[in-house]
GUKOLPA-337939 format. One record per residue: x, y, z negated of N, C-alpha, C in turn. Coordinates in Angstrom, 2 decimals, m for minus. Example, Ala and Ser with C-alpha at 12.3 -4.5 7.8 and 13.67 -1.06 7.14 Angstrom:
2
(pt (13.19; m5.69; m7.80); (12.30; m4.50; m7.80); (13.20; m3.30; m7.80))
(pt (12.85; m2.25; m7.08); (13.67; m1.06; m7.14); (12.90; 0.03; m7.87))
***
This chain:
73
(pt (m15.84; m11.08; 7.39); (m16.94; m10.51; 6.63); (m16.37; m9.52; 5.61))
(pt (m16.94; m8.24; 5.30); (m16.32; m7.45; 4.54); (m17.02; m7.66; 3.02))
(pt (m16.24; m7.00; 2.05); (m17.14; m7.58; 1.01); (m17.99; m6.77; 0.40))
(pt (m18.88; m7.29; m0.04); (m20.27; m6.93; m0.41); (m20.19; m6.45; m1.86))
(pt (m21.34; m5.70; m1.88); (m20.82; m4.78; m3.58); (m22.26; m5.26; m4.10))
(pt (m21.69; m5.48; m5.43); (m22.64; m5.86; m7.23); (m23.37; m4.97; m7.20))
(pt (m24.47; m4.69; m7.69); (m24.63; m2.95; m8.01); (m25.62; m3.16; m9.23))
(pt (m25.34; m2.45; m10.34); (m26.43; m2.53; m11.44); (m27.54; m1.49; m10.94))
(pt (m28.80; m2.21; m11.18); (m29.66; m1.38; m10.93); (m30.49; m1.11; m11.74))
(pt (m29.86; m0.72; m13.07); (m30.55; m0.17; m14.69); (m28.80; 0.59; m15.00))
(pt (m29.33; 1.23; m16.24); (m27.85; 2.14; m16.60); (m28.27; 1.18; m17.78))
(pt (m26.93; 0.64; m18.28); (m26.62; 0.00; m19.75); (m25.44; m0.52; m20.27))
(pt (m25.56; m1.10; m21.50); (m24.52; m1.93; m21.31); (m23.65; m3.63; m21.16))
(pt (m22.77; m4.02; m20.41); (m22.60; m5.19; m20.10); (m21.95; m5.96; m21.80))
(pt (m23.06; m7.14; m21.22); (m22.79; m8.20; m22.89); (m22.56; m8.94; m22.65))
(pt (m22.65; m9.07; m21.58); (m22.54; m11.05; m21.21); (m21.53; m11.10; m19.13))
(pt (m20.47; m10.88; m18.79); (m20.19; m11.56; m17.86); (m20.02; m13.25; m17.49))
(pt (m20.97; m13.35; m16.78); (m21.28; m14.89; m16.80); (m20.47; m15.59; m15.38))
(pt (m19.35; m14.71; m14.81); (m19.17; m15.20; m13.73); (m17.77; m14.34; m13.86))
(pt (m16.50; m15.38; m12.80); (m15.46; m14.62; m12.74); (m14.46; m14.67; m11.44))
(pt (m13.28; m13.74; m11.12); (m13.49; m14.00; m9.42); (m12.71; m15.59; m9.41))
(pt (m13.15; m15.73; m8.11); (m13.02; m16.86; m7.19); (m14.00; m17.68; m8.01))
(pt (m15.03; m17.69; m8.74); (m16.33; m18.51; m8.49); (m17.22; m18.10; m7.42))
(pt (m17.69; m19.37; m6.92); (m18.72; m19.25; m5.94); (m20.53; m18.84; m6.88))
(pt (m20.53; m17.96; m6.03); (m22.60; m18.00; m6.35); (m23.35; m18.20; m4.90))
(pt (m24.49; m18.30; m5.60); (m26.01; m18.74; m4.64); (m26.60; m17.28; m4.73))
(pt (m26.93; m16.89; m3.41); (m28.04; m15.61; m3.58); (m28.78; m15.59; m4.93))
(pt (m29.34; m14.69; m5.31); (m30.30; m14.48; m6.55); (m29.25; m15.12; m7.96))
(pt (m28.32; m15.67; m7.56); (m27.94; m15.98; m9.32); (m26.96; m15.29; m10.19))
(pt (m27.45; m15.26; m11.64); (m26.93; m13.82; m12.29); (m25.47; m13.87; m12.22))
(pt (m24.92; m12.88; m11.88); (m23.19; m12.86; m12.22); (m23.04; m12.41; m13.68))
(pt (m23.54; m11.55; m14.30); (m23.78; m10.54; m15.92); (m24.72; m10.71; m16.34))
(pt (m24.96; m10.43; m17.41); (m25.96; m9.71; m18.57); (m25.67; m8.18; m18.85))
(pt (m26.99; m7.78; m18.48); (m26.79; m6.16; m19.02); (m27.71; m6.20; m20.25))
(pt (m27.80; m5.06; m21.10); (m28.61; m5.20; m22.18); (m28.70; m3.35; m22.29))
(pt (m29.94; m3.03; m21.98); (m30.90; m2.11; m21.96); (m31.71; m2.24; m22.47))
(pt (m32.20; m1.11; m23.43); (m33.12; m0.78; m24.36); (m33.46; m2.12; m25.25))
(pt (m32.75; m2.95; m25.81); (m32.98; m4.01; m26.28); (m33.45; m5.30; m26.01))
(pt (m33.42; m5.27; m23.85); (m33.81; m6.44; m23.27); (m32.37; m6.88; m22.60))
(pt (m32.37; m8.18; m22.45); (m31.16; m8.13; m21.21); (m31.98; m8.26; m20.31))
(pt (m30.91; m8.17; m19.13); (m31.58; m7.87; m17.45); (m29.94; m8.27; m16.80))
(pt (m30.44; m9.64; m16.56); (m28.97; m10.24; m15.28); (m29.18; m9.27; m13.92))
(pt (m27.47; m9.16; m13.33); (m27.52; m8.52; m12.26); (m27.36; m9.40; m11.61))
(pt (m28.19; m9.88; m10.43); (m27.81; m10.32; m9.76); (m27.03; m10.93; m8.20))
(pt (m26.33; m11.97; m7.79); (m25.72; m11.46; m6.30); (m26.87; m11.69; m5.57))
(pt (m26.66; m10.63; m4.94); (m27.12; m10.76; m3.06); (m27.36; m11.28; m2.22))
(pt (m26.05; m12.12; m2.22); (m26.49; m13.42; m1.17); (m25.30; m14.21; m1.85))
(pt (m25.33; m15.32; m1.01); (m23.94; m16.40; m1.60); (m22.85; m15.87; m1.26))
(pt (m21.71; m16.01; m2.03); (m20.00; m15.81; m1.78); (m19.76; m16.20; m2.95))
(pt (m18.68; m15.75; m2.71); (m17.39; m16.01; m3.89); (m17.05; m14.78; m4.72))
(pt (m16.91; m14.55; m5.94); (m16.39; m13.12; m6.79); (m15.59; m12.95; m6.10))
(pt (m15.21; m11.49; m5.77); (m13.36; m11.01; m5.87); (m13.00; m10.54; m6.56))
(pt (m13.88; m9.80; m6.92); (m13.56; m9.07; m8.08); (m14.72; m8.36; m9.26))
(pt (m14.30; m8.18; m10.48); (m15.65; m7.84; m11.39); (m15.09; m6.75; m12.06))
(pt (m15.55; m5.39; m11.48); (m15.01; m4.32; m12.25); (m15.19; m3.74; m13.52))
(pt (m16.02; m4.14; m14.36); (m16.25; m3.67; m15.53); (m16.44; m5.20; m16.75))
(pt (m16.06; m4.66; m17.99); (m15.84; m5.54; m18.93); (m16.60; m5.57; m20.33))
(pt (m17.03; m6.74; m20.64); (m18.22; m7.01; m21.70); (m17.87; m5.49; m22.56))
(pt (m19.15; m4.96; m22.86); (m18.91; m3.81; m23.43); (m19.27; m2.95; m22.95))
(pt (m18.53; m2.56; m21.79); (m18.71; m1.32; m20.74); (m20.42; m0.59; m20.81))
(pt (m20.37; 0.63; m20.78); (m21.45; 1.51; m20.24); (m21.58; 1.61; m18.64))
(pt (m22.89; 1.12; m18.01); (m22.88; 1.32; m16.22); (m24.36; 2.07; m16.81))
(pt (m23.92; 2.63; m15.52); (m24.67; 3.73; m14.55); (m25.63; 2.76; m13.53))
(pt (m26.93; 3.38; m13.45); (m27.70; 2.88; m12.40); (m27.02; 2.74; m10.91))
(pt (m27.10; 1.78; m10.07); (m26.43; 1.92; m8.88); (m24.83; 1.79; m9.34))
(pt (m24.12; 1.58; m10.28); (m22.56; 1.66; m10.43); (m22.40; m0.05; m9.34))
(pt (m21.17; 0.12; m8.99); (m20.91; m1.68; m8.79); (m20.31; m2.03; m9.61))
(pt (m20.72; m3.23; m9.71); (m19.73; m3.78; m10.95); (m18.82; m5.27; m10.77))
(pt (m19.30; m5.14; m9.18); (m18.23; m6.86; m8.67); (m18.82; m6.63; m7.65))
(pt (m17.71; m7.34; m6.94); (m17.84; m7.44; m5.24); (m17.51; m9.11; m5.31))
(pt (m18.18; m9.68; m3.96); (m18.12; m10.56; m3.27); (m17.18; m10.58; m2.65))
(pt (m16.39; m11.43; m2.14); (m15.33; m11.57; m1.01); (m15.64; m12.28; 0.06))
(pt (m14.80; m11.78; 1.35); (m15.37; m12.85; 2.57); (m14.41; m13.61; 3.07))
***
């Protein structure tokens, strides 16, 4: 299985990574906290796997569509 990409789908910034690699997730559950315009908004995975990796760090500015962690297979 190849791995699957995070993708924020708001531009903001990350406050909260709630997940790190080699944890497992369940489809729909948040890996981050983003915090836009004064709400947060979890990104969430896709389907179930495992992190491999989480490219950006509490703080960071993303871009709509940026990835910001991949799944591993």
């Amino acid at each position: 299985m190849a791995d699957v990409a995070i993708k924020s789908e708001i531009s903001g910034s990350v406050w909260k990574i709630l997940k790190q690699p080699g944890d497992a997730v369940a489809e729909e559950e948040a890996v981050m906290i983003l915090e836009s315009m004064k709400m947060e908004i979890p990104v969430m995975a896709p389907e179930d796997g495992v992190i491999a990796s989480i490219t950006v760090a509490e703080g960071d500015t993303v871009a709509e569509g940026q990835v910001v962690a991949t799944l591993g297979g």
